[in-house]
Structure formats: structure tokens, C-alpha cells
C-alpha positions in Angstrom: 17.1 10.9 -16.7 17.7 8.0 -19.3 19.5 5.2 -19.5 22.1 5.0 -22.7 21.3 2.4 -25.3 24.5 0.1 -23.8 23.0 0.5 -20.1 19.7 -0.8 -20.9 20.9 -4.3 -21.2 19.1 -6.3 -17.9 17.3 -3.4 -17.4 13.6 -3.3 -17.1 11.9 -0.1 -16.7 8.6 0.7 -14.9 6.1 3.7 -14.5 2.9 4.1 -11.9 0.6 7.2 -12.7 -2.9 7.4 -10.5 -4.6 8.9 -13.8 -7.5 10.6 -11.7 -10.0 8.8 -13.8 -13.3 9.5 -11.9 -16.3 9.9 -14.1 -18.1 13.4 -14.0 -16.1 14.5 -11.4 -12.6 14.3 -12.6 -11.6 17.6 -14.8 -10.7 16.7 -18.4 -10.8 13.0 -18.2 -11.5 12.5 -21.2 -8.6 14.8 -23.1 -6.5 13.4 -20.2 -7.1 9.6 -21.2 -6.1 10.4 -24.7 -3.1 12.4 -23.9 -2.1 9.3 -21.6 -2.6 6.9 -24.6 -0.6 9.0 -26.9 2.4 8.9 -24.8 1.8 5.3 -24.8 2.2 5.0 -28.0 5.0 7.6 -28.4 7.1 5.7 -25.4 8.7 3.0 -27.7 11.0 0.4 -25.8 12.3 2.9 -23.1 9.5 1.7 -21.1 8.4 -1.8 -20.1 5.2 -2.0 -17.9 3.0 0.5 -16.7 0.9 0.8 -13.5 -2.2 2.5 -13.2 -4.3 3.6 -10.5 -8.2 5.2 -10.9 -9.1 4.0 -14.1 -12.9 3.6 -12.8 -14.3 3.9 -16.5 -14.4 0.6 -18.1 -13.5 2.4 -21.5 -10.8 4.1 -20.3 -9.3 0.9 -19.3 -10.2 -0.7 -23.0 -8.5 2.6 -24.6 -6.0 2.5 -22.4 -4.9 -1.2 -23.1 -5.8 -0.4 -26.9 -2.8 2.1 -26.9 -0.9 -0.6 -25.3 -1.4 -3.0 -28.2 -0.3 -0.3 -31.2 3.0 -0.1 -29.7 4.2 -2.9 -28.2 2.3 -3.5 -24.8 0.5 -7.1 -25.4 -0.1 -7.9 -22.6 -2.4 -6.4 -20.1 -4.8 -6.4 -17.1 -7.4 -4.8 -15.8 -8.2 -6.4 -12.7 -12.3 -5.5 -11.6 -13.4 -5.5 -7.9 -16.6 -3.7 -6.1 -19.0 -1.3 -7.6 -17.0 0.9 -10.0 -13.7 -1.4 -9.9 -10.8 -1.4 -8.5 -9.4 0.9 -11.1 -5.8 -0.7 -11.0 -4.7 -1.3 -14.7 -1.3 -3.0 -15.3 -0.1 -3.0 -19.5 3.5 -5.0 -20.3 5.9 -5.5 -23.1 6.4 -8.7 -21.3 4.2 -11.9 -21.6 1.9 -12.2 -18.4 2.0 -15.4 -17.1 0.1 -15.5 -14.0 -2.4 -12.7 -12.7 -4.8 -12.2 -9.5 -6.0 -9.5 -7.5 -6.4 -9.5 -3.6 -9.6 -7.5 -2.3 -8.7 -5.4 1.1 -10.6 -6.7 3.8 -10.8 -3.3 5.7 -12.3 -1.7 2.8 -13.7 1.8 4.8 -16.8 3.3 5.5 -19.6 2.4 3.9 -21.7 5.4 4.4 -19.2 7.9 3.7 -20.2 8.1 -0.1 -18.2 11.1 -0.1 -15.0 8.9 -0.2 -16.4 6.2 -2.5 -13.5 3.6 -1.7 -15.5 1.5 0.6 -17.3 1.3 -3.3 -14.7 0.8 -5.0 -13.3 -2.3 -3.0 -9.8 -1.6 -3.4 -7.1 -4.3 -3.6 -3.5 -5.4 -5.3 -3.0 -6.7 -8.4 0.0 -9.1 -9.0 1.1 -10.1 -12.6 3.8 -12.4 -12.7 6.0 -11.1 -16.4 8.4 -13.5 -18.1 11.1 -10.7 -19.1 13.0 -13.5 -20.2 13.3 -17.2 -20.5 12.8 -19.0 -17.2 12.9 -15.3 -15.9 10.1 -14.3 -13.8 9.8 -10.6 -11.8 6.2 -10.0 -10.0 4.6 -6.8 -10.5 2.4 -5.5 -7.7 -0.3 -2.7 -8.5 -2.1 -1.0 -5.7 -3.8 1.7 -4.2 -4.5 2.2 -0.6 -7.1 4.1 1.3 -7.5 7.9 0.7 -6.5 10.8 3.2 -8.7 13.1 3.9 -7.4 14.9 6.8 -3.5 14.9 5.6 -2.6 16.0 9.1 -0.8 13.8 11.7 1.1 14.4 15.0 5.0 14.0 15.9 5.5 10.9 17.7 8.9 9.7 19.5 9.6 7.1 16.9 13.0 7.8 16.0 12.2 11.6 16.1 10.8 12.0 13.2 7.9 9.5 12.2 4.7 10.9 12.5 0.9 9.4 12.8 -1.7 10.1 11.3 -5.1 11.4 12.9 -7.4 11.1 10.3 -10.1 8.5 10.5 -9.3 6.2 7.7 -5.5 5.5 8.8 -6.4 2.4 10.1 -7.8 1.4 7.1 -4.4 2.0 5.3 -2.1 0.5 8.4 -4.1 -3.0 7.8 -4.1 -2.9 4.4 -1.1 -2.8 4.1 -0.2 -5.5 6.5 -2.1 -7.4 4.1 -0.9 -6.2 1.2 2.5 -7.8 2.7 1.3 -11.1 2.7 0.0 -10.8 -0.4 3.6 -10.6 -1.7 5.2 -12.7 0.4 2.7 -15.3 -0.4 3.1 -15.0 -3.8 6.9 -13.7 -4.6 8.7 -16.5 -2.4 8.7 -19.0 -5.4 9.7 -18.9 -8.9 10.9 -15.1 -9.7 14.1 -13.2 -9.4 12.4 -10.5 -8.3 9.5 -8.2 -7.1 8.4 -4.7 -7.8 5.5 -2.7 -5.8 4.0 0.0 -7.5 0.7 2.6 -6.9 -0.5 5.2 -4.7 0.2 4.6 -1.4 -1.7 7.9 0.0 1.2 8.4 2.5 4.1 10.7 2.8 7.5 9.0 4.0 7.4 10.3 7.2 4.0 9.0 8.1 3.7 5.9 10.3 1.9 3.7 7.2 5.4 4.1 5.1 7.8 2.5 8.1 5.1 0.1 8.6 5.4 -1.0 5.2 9.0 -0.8 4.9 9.4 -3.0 8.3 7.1 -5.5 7.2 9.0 -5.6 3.7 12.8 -4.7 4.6 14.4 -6.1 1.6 12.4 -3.4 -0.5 14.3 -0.4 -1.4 12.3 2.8 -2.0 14.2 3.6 -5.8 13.1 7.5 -5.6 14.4 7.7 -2.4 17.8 5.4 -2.9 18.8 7.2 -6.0 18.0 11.1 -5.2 20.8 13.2 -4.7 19.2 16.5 -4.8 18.1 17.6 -1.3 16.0 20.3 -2.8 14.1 17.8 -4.3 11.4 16.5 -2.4 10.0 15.1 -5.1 6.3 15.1 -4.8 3.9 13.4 -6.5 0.2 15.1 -5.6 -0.1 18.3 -5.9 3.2 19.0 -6.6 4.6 22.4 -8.3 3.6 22.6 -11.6 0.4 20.7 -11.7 -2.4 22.5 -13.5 -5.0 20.9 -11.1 -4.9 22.2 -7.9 -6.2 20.4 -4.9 -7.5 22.7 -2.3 -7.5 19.4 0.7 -4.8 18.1 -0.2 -1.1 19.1 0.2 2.2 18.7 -1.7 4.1 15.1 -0.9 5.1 12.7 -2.2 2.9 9.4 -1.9 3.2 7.2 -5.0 6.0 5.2 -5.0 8.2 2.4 -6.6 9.8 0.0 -4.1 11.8 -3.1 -5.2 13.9 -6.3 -3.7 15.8 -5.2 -7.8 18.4 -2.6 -8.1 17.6 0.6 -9.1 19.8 2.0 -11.6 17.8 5.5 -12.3 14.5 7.4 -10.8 12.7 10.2 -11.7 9.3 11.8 -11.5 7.7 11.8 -15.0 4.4 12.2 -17.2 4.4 15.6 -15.4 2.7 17.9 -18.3 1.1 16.7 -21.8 2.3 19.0 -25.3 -1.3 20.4 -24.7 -0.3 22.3 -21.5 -1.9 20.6 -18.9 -1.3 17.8 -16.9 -1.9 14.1 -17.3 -3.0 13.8 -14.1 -3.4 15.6 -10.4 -0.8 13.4 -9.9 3.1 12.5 -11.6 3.4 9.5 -12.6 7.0 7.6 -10.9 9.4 5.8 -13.5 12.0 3.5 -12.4 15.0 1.3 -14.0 15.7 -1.9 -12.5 18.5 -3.7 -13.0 17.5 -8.1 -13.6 20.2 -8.8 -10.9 18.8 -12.5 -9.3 20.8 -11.6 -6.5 23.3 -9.4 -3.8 25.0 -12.2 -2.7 28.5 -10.7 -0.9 30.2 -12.1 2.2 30.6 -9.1 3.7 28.6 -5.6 3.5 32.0 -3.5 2.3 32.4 -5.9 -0.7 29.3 -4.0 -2.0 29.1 -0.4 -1.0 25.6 1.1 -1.0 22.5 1.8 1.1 21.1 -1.8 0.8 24.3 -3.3 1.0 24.2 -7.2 2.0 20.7 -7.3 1.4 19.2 -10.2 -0.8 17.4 -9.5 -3.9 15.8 -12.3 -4.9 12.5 -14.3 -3.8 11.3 -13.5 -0.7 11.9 -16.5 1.7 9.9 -16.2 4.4 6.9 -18.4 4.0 4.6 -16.0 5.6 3.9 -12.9 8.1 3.8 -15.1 10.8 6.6 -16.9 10.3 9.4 -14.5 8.9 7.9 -10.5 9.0 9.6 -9.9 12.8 12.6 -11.6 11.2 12.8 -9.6 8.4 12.3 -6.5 10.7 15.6 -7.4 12.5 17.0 -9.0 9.4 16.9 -4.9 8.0 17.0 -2.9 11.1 18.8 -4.5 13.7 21.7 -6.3 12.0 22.7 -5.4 8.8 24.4 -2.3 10.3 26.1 -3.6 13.0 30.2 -3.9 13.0 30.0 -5.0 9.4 27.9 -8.1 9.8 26.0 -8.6 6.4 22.0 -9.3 6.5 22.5 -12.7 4.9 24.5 -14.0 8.2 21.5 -13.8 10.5 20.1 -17.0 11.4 17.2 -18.5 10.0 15.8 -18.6 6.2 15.3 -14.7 5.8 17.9 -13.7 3.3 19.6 -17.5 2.9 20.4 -18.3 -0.9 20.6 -21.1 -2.4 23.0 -23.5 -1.0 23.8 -21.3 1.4 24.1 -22.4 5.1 21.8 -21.2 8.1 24.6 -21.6 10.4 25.2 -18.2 12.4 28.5 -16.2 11.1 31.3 -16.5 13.0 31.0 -13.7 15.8 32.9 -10.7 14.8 36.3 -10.9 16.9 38.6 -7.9 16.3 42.2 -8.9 15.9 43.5 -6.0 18.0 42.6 -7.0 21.0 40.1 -9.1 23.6 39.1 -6.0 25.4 38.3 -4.1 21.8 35.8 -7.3 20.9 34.5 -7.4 24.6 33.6 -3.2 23.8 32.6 -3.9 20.4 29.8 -7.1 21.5 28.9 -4.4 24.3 28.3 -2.2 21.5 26.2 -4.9 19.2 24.1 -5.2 22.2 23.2 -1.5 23.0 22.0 -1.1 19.4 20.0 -4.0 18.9 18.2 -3.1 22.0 17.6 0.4 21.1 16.6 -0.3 17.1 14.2 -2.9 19.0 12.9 -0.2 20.9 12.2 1.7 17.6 10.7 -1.6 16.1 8.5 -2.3 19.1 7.4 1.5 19.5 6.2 1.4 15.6 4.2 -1.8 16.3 2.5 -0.5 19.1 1.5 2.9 17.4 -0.2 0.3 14.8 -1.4 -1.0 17.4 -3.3 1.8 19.0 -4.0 3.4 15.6 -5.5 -0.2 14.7 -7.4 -0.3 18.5 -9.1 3.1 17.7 -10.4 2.3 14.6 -12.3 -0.9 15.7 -13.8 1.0 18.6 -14.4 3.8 16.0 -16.3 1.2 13.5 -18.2 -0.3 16.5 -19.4 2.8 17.5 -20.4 3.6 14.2 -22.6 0.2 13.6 -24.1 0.9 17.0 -25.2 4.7 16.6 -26.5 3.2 12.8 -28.4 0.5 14.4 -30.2 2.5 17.2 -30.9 5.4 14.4 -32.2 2.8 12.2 -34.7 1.5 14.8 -36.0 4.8 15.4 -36.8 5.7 12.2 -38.3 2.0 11.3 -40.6 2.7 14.3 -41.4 6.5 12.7 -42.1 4.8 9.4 -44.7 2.1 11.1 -46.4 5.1 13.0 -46.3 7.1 10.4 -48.1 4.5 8.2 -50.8 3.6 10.6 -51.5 7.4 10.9 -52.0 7.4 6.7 -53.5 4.6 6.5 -57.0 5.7 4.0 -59.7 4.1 6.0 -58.1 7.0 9.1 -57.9 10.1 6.4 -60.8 11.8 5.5 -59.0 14.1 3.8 -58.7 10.8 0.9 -61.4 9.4 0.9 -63.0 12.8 0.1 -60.9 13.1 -2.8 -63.5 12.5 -6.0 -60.6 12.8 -8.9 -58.4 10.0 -9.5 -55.4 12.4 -9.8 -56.3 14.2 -6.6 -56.8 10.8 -5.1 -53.1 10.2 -6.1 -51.7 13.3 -5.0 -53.0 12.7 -1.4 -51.6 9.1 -1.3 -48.2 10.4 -1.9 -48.6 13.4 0.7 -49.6 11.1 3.2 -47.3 8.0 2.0 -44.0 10.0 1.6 -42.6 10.4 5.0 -43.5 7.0 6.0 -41.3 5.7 2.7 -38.4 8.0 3.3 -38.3 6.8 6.8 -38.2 3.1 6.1 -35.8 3.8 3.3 -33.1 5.3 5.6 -33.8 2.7 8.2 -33.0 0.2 5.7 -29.8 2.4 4.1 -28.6 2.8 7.7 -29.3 -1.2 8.5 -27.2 -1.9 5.7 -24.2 0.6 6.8 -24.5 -1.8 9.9 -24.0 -4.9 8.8 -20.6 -3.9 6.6 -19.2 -2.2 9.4 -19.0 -5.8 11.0 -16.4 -7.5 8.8 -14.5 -4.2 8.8 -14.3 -4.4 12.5 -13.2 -8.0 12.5 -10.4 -7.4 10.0 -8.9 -4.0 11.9 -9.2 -6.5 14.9 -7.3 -9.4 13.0 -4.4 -6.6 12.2 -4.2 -5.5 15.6 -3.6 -9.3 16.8 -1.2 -9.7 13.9 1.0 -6.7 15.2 0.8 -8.3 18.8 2.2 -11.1 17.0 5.3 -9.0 15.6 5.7 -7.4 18.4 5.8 -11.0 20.2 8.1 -11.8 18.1 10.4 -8.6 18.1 10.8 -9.7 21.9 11.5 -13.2 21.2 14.5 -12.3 18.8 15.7 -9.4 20.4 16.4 -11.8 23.9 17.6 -14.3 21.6 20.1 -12.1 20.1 20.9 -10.6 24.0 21.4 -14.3 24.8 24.2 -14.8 21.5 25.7 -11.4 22.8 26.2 -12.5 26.4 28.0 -16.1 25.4 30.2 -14.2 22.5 31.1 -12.0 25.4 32.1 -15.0 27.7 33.5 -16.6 25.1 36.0 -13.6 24.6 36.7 -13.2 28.2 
């Protein structure tokens, strides 16, 4: 889908392709890098910034942004982290004004070179772009913690929310509590507008997605708010048509635009290069966004739509702490009640400028005393049950956060005792080599032979000590990665806290409107 030449006025158009750029692993990569910077080039204005995730080869990244340059994109970066980087490259037609890049605290495990993103040091990259004068959006490129299991259980949460049961989900559940406070930290002053772009490694039904979408309610999910075909699930990895197959992994849908903007169009793109194969194991994800500072309506009818009543403009919430449960009840508890707009709950969340934090007049029917009295009785039952849905998400964090810090502990412990052993092996094993002890050495005449023997006898000993050491330092990183999947889990006691404190609050306005009625 594209936008006519007329529609494309305030309109700023995004893209996020993972570009599978792992060196000698990664099928093609090469031919695939070059395909990707030809449609670069061939992409003219219809495309504004790009956002892309696994470009692990430095050169890539400089072709890449190369490409960029030729036709229009002057403005890039490629923001480095870890080992083999973070592999997040964002290019923009736009000026780049301000840039930085956030490290994940729980970054994996260490030992599971398998997986290579405890290596890798993931993060977010923000880039604030100056799409016009004294016009600011934030651009947020990430990429979360692989799945390797991509199986999860059916939970009670709302029916249809499922978690996941493979080992690094509690990886991805505080990352991306902390890849919220890395927006709302940074988005709350001087832009219009944000957009969040990458591979998020889970499906929309998965537990990580509500968590993210709780934690950042004024975000709209633009594939999701603009698709009208329900045989189109739209999938991302592994979807129909790739010409690389996966065998672990599955067909969903897992990268992902999601904005506080308006989406004007959405569609699934960079599927297949004029060379017959695929850019990528994934599609990339382009999205239109309409500049629009704000959604600023008195009442939810006046602007019909899925996020109707719902600001778009800086975040206001100074921090998790301070406006996250808010925002939760700001989305899910009140902006579908009788007709009562997001923007009237009390507080800052959703306030604009000039605007009041008084609490909206309570919503009185005309017809009658008794109809308010069944409508307030009404408000009540449904904040208390969305609450319910709120707190129940919360505390499956919470117990998908609890097993992963008794998980890592475990791990650092069975590493620590395994590394003793074998530090003792390699001692004994020494003092049992030592030359003075073999004869079969020091009857060795030839230097070569003399050699040989030294490296018979020395080799165990050495291989020992080297995995003690390996295992030692497999240890020691599993202890800040316990303490930050510990921090997350008190930081979802904290919302959950707080999900209490409003929701008795808002029992407590429900109860006077109802004797104020009677």
C-alpha cells in the first residue's frame, strides 16, 4: 500500500528489517547486504528512516550507511555495544539531533555461546530526528532476547495471553521493562512524538507483548490498528514465501512498529529481492505516520477509532515509578468506560498543555437517577475486573521474573562448584607431571621427544585449569544478571502496588458519585 503524492503531506514513513547479518553463519549475507543497499538507493522519498537489526559486520553497517548517503539518507547511526555489537543500525532523511544507546542489563547467558546475545550485549538505540523546524519525533531501535523454545502455555489472562516457557523469557520481560524507561525517560520532553521499532522476538499473544503494551499504553501497534484482513496474520519470521527456512523457529509475527503517532497505512515489505530470494529470514515492517502533535478531543465519540481519546504527544509521566501503573489504567481501565475519554483521568498521564488535572465531571445520565446509580455500578464492575487482568499480568512477570533469578543462581552455583573441581584436578594433575616425578621425561634424550612428553603429561592439567577459569568467569556474570531480573521483579511489585492503590482509589470516587446521585 502507498500513500498518494497529496497524502504524504505530515507523513513520515518508517521501515524495521532484522537483516540476518551474522558472519559465516548467515546464508548469502553478502548478496543479501547488497540487495538491501540497492533498494536503498532505489527507495527515493517514499521512505524516511530505516531500522535495522543484526548488522554484526562492521562493513555491512559502513555499506549500509554508504547506500544511505547516495540517495538521500545523511544521517545515520550505528550504535556499538559488546563483543560483536549491538547490530542496531538506524539511517534518516532527517537531521539527527541527539543519539544514545541503552545496554540491557539482563543480557543472558554467558555460557550459552550457542545463543551469542549475552555477546552481543543488546540494547535500544534512540535518535531524536528534526523532521521539521522545532519538530522533533524520537526513533527507538531495538532488539530483544532470542527464543529458542517458541513454545508457551495458555494462561487465564483474559483467555487468551499465553507465557512463555523457554529459559530466556525472563530476559526479554526485563528488558523490556527497561526498555520502557528508556522512552519514557527520554520522549517526555521536546518531541511530538515517538516511534519503537525492531525485533521484539515475541508473538502478540505472548505475555512479553501485553507487558510492553501495559507499560506503554499510549502506543498503538500500526500493523495491528490498520489490518483489515483477518486472513492475514501477517508474519514476519518465517513467514510464507521466505526462501530461508528456519527449522526451530515458527511462523509469527514478532517485529513490530508501535507509535504514540497516527498510523495512516501498514504493510509487511522488503519480502523478496529482483534476484529471487529474500532479503532476509525475516520481512522487514513499513509504516506511515501521520506528524499529528496531538488527539486532543473532549470526548472519545468526537474521534472515532481504536485509540480514541488517547494523547499522542510526549510522554508525561516522569518515570516507571511514578506514572507506568497510571498509564496502565489510563489505557485499560478508563478510556472504555461510559464514554469517559483517557485525557479526564486524574493526574499528569495524558494532560496537555494547559489543560487542567481536575477529575471530569462524573458521567450523570439525563434520563434518570436510577440509570446513573446502574451505570456508576457498572464503571465499578469493570474497573475491578480490567484490574484483575492488570494485576494477573504483573504477577505472571512476576513469577516468570522469580524463576529466572533462581534459574541464574543455580546456574552460578553448579559453575562455581564445577569450577573448583576441576581447579583441584588441574593442581593434582600437575604435581603428578611434574619432571623431577616422570621418568618417562627425564629419559627422553631428543629435544623434540623431550617436548612431546611435556605436552602429554602437561595437557590435561591445562585444559583443566582452562575450564576452571572459563566456568569461574560464567560465574561472576551471572551475578549482575541475577541482580537485574531481581530489580524487575521488585519493579513489577511496585506496579502491581500501585494497580491496587488506584484501583481503591477509583472504588472510593465510584462510591461518593454513587452517594452523590442517591
Amino acid at each position: 500500500m502507498t500513500l498518494r503524492q497529496g497524502d504524504k503531506a505530515g507523513v513520515v514513513s518508517v521501515i524495521t528489517l532484522n537483516v540476518w547479518g551474522l558472519q559465516w553463519v548467515s546464508k548469502r549475507r553478502q548478496e543479501r547486504i547488497h540487495e538491501i543497499g540497492a533498494f536503498i538507493r532505489k527507495c527515493g522519498c517514499s521512505v524516511d528512516c530505516m531500522c535495522f537489526q543484526e548488522v554484526w559486520v562492521s562493513r555491512d553497517a559502513q555499506y549500509l550507511a554508504q547506500c544511505g548517503m547516495a540517495s538521500g539518507f545523511k544521517h545515520h547511526v550505528h550504535f556499538v555495544s559488546g563483543l560483536f555489537g549491538s547490530g542496531l543500525l538506524t539511517i534518516s532523511r532527517f537531521p539527527i539531533m541527539e543519539w544514545g544507546f541503552t545496554q540491557y542489563a539482563a543480557a543472558g547467558d554467558a555460557l550459552a555461546l550457542h545463543c551469542g546475545d549475552y555477546l552481543a550485549k543488546k540494547g535500544v538505540g534512540w535518535a531524536r530526528l528534526a523532521v521539521r523546524p522545532r519538530c522533533f519525533i524520537d526513533v527507538y531501535n531495538t532488539h530483544l532476547h532470542a527464543n529458542y523454545s517458541h513454545k508457551a502455555k495458555v494462561t487465564k489472562i483474559s483467555g487468551q495471553w499465553k507465557v512463555p516457557n523457554d529459559v530466556f523469557a525472563p530476559f526479554r520481560v526485563s528488558q523490556i521493562l527497561q526498555l520502557a524507561q528508556v522512552i519514557r525517560h527520554t520522549s517526555k520532553h521536546g518531541s511530538v512524538g515517538a516511534v519503537l521499532l525492531g525485533d521484539f522476538n515475541t508473538k502478540p499473544e505472548n505475555l512479553e507483548y501485553l507487558f510492553l503494551r501495559l507499560l506503554l499504553p499510549e502506543f498503538a501497534d500500526a500493523w495491528a490498528e490498520l489490518n483489515t484482513d483477518p486472513l492475514d496474520p501477517g508474519h514476519t519470521c518465517r513467514a510464507a514465501g521466505n526462501t530461508f527456512e528456519s527449522t526451530r523457529q515458527v511462523p509469527e509475527r514478532i517485529d513490530y512498529v508501535l507509535t504514540n503517532l497516527t498510523p495512516v497505512c501498514c504493510e509487511v515489505t522488503l519480502k523478496t529481492c529482483p534476484k529471487g530470494f529474500s532479503y532476509s529470514d525475516h520481512f522487514g515492517v513499513q509504516a506511515h505516520l501521520q506528524l499529528q502533535p496531538y488527539i486532543a478531543t473532549s470526548s472519545a465519540q468526537e474521534n472515532p477509532g481504536p485509540r480514541a481519546g488517547l494523547p499522542a504527544g510526549p510522554l508525561a509521566p516522569a518515570s516507571i515509578a511514578d506514572g507506568v501503573g497510571e498509564g496502565m489504567l489510563t489505557s485499560y481501565v478508563h478510556q472504555e468506560y461510559a464514554g469517559k475519554p483517557a485525557q479526564c483521568v486524574s493526574g499528569t498521564h495524558g494532560l496537555m498543555p494547559g489543560q487542567s488535572e481536575e477529575r471530569a465531571p462524573a458521567c450523570v445520565s439525563p434520563r434518570s437517577q436510577s440509570a446513573a446509580a446502574a451505570g456508576a455500578q457498572t464503571l465499578q464492575q469493570q474497573i475491578q475486573s480490567n484490574a484483575i487482568v492488570v494485576k494477573e499480568v504483573l504477577q505472571s512477570c512476576r513469577r516468570l521474573l522469580g524463576v529466572g533469578v533462581r534459574r541464574t543462581k543455580r546456574q552460578a552455583t553448579q559453575k562455581l562448584l564445577v569450577a573448583l573441581l576441576l581447579a583441584l584436578t588441574s593442581l593434582y594433575l600437575s604435581a603428578q607431571a611434574s619432571l623431577s616425578k616422570d621418568p618417562a621425561c627425564m629419559q627422553a634424550r631428543l629435544l623434540p621427544q623431550l617436548l612431546c612428553r611435556l605436552v602429554t603429561t602437561l595437557a590435561a592439567p591445562a585444559l583443566a585449569f582452562l575450564m576452571a577459569l572459563f566456568l569461574c568467569m560464567g560465574c561472576l556474570a551471572d551475578i549482575p544478571q541475577s541482580q537485574a531480573l531481581m530489580q524487575s521483579s521488585r519493579m513489577a511489585l511496585l506496579l502491581a502496588d500501585q494497580v491496587d492503590s488506584l484501583t481503591s482509589s477509583e472504588d472510593a470516587s465510584v462510591q461518593d458519585h454513587r452517594c452523590a446521585v442517591n
